[in-house]
C-alpha positions as CSV (number, residue, x, y, z in Angstrom):
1,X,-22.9,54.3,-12.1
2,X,-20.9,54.9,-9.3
3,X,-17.8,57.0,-10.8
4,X,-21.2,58.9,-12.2
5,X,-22.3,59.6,-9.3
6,X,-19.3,60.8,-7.7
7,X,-18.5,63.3,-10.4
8,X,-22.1,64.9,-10.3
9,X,-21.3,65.3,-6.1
10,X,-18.0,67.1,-7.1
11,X,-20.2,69.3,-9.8
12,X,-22.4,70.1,-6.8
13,X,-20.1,70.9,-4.2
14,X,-19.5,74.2,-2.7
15,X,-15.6,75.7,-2.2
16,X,-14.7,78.1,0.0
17,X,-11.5,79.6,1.8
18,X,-11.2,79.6,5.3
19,X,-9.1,80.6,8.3
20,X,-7.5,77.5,9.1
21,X,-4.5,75.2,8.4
22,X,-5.9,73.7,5.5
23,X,-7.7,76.9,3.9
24,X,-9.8,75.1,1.3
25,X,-13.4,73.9,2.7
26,X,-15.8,72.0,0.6
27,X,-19.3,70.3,0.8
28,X,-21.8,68.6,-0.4
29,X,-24.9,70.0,0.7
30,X,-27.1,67.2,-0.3
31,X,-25.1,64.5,1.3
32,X,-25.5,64.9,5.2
33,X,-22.1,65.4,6.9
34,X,-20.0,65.5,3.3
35,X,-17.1,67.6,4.0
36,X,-13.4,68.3,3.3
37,X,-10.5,70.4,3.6
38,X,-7.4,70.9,1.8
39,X,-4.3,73.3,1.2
40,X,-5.1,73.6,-1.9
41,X,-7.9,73.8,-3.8
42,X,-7.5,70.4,-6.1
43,X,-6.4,68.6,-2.7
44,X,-9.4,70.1,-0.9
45,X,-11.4,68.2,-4.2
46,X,-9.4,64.8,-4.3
47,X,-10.1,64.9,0.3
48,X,-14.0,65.7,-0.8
49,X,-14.0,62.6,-3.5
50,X,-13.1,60.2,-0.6
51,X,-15.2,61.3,1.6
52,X,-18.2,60.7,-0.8
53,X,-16.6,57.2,-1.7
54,X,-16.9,56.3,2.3
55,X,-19.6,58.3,2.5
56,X,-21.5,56.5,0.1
57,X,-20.0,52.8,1.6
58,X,-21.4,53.4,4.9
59,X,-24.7,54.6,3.7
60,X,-24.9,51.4,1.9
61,X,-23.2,49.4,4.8
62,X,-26.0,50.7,7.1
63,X,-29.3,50.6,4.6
64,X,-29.0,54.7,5.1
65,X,-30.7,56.6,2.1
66,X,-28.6,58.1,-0.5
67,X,-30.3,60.6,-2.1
68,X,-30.9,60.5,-6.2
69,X,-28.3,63.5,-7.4
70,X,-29.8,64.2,-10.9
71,X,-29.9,61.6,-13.0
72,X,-28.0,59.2,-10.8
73,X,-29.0,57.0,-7.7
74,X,-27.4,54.8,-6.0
75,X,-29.1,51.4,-4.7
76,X,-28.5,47.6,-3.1
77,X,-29.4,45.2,-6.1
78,X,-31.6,42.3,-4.6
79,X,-30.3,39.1,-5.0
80,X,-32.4,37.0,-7.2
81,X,-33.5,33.6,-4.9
82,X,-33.0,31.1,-8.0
């Protein structure tokens, strides 16, 4: 579910070049603040994939939404009181 999720934020994310050190930008536009850089392209993807792994941590960490990408969502299981 996770690794799912993940891949379908790298499907949705945005590339392009910009004037700066590390000329690769990408985003995730529907994950607030999901951003990345690289000098090169695949580094600028492997930089977005852990921002979206600590991304998603925090969100969870803080009970912040995570929106449903597709198919996948992402959600605390509640403990069942036994």
């Amino acid at each position: 579910m996770l690794t799912e999720y993940i891949d379908e934020s790298l499907r949705r994310a945005k590339y392009e070049i910009i004037d700066d050190e590390e000329p690769f930008y990408g985003e995730v536009k529907e994950l607030k603040g999901v951003w990345a850089t690289g000098k090169t392209l695949e580094q600028c993807r492997d930089n977005l994939k852990e921002v979206v792994e600590g991304w998603i941590l925090i969100s969870l960490k803080k009970d912040l939404p995570i929106p449903k990408l597709g198919n996948f969502e992402i959600s605390l299981m509640e403990e069942a009181v036994v």
